[in-house]
C-alpha positions in Angstrom: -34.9 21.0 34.1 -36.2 22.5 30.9 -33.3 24.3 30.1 -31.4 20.9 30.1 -33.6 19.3 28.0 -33.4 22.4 25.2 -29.5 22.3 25.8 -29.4 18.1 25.7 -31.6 18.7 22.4 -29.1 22.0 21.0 -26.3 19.0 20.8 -28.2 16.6 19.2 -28.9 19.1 16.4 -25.5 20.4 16.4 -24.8 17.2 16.0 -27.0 16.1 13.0 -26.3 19.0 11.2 -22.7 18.7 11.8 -23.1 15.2 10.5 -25.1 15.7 8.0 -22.7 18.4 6.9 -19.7 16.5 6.5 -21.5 13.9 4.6 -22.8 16.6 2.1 -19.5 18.0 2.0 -17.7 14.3 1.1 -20.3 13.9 -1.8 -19.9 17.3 -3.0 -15.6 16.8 -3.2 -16.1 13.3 -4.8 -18.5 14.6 -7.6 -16.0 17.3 -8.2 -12.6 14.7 -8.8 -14.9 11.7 -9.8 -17.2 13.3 -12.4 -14.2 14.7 -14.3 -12.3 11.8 -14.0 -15.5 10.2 -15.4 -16.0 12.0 -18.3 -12.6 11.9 -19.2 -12.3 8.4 -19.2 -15.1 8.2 -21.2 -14.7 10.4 -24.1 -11.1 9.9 -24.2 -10.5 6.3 -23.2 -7.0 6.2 -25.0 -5.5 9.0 -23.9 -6.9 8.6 -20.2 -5.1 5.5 -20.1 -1.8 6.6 -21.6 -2.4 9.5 -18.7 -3.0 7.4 -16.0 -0.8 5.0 -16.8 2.3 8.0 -17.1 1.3 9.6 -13.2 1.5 5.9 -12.1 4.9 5.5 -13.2 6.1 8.6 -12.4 4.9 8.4 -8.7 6.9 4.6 -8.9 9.7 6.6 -10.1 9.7 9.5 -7.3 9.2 6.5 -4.7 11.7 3.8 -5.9 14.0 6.9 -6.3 13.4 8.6 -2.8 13.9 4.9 -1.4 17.4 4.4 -3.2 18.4 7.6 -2.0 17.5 6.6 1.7 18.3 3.1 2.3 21.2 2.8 -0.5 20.9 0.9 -4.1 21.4 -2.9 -2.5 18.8 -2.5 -0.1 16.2 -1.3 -2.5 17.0 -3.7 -5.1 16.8 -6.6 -2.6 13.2 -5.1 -1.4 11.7 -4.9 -5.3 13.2 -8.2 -5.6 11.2 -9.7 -2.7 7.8 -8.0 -4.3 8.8 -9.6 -7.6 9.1 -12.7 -5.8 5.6 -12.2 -4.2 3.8 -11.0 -7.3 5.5 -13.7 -9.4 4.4 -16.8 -7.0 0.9 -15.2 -6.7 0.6 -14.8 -10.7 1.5 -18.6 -10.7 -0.9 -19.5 -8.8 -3.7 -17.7 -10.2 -2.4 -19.0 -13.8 -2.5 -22.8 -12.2 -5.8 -22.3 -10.8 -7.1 -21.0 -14.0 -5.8 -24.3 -16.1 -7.4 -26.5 -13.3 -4.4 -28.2 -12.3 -4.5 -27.0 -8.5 -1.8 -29.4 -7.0 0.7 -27.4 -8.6 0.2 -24.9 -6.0 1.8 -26.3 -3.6 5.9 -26.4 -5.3 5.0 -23.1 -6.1 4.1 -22.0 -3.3 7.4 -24.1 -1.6 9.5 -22.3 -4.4 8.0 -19.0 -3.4 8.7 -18.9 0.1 12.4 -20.8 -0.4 13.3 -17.5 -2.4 11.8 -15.0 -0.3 13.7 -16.5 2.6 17.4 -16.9 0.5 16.8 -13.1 -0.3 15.6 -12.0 2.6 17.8 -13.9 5.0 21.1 -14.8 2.8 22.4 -11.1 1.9 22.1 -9.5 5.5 25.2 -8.5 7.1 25.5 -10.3 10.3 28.9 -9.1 11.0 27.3 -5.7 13.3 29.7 -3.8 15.7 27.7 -3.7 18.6 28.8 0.2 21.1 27.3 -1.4 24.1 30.2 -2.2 27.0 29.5 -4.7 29.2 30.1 -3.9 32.7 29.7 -6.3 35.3 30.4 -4.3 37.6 26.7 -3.2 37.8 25.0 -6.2 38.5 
């Protein structure tokens, strides 16, 4: 019996300290990207923004272009279309909130959702060739 009760408490410790070592271990790795980070954005404001703002678009760049070369150029212009669509309806309607005239949500909302579904739904090909035979002689 005793030896279960100084095994039961060996986990719980093991367990702590393995908690408590991960935790120490997250706050350690975050000081060491944040604080840098940090410091650069304060001394340097300018140039941290120019910086940021040039690995943002780069990493757009290597995505959009990763994504043309998969799926084709129509496909990916149709899909950054819809997400112009999106961001543009939601920039409206923050914009309409902001001057207080809130009914206005609502066409823009209507206009919104009429162009997501034309682009969405209107440029598919729906002439597929399907392999599948039918046999009826299965059933």
């Amino acid at each position: 019996m005793l030896s279960k009760i100084t095994k039961g408490y060996k986990q719980l410790i093991f367990s702590v300290s393995k908690i408590v070592f991960l935790l120490s271990l997250c706050v350690l790795i975050g000081i060491a990207f944040v604080f840098p980070l940090w410091k650069f954005a304060t001394e340097l404001p300018k140039t941290y923004t120019v910086t940021i703002l040039s690995v943002m678009g780069a990493i757009f760049i290597y995505i959009l272009t990763k994504k043309i070369i998969n799926t084709g150029l129509k496909e990916s212009l149709i899909t950054l279309l819809k997400i112009f669509i999106i961001c543009l309806g939601v920039y409206g309607c923050v914009q309409v909130v902001l001057i207080g005239k809130r009914i206005l949500i609502i066409p823009i909302i209507i206009a919104m959702i009429l162009l997501y579904g034309i682009i969405s739904f209107g440029f598919k090909d729906n002439t597929k060739i399907t392999t599948k035979i039918y046999d009826s002689s299965k059933e």
